[in-house]
C-alpha angles and dihedrals in degrees: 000000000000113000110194115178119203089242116055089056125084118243110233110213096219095183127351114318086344099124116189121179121187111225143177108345139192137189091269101020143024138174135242137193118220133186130186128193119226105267095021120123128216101213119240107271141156117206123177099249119098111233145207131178151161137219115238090173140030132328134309138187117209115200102218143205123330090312091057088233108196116224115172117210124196140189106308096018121120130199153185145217128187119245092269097023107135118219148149147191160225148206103211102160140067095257139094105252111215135170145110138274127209116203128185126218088033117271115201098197143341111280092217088065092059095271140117 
């Protein structure tokens, strides 16, 4: 069993007040932590992994899909987005965002922020 605790990873600031950390991993699936400033963008992307994830903190909109459809996720909310699926997000409000993704098969970091 891996035990990873947030803390004792490093946040990776992919872009501008966009923090990732990599946490606990397996051989199909692994979490991530992710923070967002108030004001800061995740650029539109697709990524074959499959994802799931859910808001701890504040409230986020995530710009989905060719028509840029707009679904607005908040503090206990999960989610979901097909492997291809392209998607952004924002932060809107005034608050800190922070949750957790869950991406299978394993995803190491944003490629967007120069990873795999």
């Amino acid at each position: 069993m891996e035990r990873v605790p947030t803390e004792s990873v490093e946040a990776v600031e992919a872009v501008p007040d966009v923090h990732l950390s990599v946490l606990a991993g397996a051989e199909r699936m692994n979490v991530q932590h992710f923070r967002i400033e108030p004001g800061a963008t995740v650029p539109a992307h697709s990524h074959e992994q499959e994802q799931v994830g859910y808001i701890t903190r504040g409230e986020l909109v995530f710009v989905v899909g060719d028509e840029e459809e707009e679904v607005v996720v908040r503090e206990g909310d999960s989610y979901a987005l097909a492997a291809d699926e392209v998607h952004g997000a924002e932060n809107r409000g005034e608050e800190t965002v922070e949750g957790v993704d869950i991406f299978s098969p394993p995803r190491t970091m944003a490629d967007w922020a120069g990873g795999e």
